[in-house]
Backbone as ProteinMPNN parsed JSONL, in Angstrom:
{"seq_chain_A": "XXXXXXXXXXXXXXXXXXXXXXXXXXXXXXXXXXXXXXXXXX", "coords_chain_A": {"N_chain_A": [[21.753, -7.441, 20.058], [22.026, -5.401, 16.991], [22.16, -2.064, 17.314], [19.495, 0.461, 15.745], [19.812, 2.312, 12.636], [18.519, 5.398, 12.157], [18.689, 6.453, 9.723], [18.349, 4.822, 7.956], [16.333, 2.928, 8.301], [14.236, 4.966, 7.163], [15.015, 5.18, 5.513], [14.525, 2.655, 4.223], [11.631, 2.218, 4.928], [10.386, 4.234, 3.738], [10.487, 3.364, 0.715], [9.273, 1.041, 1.045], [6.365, 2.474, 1.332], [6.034, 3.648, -0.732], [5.912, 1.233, -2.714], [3.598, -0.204, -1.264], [1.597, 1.864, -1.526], [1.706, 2.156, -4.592], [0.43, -0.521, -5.089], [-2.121, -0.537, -4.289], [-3.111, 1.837, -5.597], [-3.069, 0.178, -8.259], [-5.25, -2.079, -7.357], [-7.274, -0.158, -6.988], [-7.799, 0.846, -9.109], [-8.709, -1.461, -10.996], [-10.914, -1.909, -10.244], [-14.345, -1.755, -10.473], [-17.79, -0.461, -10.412], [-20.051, -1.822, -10.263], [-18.956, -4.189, -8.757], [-17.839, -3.089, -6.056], [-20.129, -1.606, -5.596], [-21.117, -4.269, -4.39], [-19.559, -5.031, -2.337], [-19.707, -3.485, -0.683], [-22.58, -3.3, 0.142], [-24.195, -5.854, 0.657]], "CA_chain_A": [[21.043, -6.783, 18.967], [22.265, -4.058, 16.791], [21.198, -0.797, 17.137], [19.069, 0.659, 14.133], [20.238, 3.622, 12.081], [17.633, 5.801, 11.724], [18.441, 6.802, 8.681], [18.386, 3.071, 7.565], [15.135, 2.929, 8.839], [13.754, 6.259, 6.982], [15.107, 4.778, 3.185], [13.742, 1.105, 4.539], [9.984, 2.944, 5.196], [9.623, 5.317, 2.173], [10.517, 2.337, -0.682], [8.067, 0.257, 1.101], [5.553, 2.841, 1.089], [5.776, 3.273, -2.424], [5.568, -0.031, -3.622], [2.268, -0.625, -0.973], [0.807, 2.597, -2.507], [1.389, 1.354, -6.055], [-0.505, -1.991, -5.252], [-2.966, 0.197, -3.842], [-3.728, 2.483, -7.067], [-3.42, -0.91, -9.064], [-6.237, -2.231, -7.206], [-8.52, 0.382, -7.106], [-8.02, 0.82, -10.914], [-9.054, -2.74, -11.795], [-12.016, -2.149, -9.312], [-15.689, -1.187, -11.08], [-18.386, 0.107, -9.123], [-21.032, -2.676, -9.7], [-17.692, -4.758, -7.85], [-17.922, -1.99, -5.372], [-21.564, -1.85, -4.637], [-21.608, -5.759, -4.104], [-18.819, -5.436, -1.321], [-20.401, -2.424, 0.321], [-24.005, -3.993, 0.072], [-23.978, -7.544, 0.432]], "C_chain_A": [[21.735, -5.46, 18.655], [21.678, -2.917, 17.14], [20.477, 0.061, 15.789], [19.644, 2.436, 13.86], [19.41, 4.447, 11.292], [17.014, 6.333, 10.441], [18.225, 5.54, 7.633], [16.719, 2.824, 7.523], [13.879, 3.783, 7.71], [13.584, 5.381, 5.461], [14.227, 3.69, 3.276], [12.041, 1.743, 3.839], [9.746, 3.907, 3.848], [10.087, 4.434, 0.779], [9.32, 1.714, -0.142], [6.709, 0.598, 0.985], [5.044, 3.139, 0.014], [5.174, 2.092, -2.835], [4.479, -0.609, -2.709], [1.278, 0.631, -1.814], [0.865, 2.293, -3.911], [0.245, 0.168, -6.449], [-1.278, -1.472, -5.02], [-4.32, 0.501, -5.008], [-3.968, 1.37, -8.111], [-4.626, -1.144, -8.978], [-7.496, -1.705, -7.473], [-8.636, 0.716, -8.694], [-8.686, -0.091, -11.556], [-10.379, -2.779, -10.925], [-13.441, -1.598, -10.32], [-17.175, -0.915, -10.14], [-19.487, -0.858, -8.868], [-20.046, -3.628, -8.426], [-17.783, -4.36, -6.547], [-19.136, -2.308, -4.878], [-22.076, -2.75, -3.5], [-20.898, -5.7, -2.974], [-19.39, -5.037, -0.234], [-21.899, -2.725, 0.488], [-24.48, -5.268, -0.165], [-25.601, -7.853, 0.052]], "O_chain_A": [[22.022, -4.6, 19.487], [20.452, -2.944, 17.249], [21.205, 0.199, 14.806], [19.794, 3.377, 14.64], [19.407, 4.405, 10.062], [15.866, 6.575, 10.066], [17.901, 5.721, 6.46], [16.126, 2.528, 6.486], [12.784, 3.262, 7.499], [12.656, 5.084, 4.709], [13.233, 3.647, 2.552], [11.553, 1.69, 2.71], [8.705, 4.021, 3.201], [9.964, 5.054, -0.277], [8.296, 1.814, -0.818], [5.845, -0.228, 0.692], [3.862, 2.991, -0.295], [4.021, 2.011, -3.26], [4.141, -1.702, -3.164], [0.377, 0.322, -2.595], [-0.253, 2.169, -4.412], [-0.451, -0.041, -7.442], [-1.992, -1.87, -5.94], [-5.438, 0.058, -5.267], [-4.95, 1.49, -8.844], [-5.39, -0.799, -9.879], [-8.486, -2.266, -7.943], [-9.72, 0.787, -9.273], [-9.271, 0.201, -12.599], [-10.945, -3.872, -10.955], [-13.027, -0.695, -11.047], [-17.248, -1.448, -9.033], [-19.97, -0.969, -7.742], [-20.475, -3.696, -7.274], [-17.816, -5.284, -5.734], [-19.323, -3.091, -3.947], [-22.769, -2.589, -2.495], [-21.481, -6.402, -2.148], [-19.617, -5.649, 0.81], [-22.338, -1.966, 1.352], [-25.114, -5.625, -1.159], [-25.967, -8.999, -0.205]]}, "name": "protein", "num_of_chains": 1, "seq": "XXXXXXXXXXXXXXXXXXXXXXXXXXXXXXXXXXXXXXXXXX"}
């Protein structure tokens, strides 16, 4: 096994965190609060 290059690692981890925080803000955008209520109060 190679060894990892931390800086490899660093660029890897901050694109991916982007593009999970994007899907993120998507979500909660398309979310409405009766939606909301129903999850949190079955």
């Amino acid at each position: 096994m190679t060894p990892l290059v931390l800086n490899d690692v660093s660029i890897y981890v901050e694109a991916s965190i982007g593009t999970l925080s994007q899907k993120r803000v998507t979500a909660l955008e398309a979310l409405s609060l009766p939606e909301l209520l129903k999850q949190q109060n079955p």
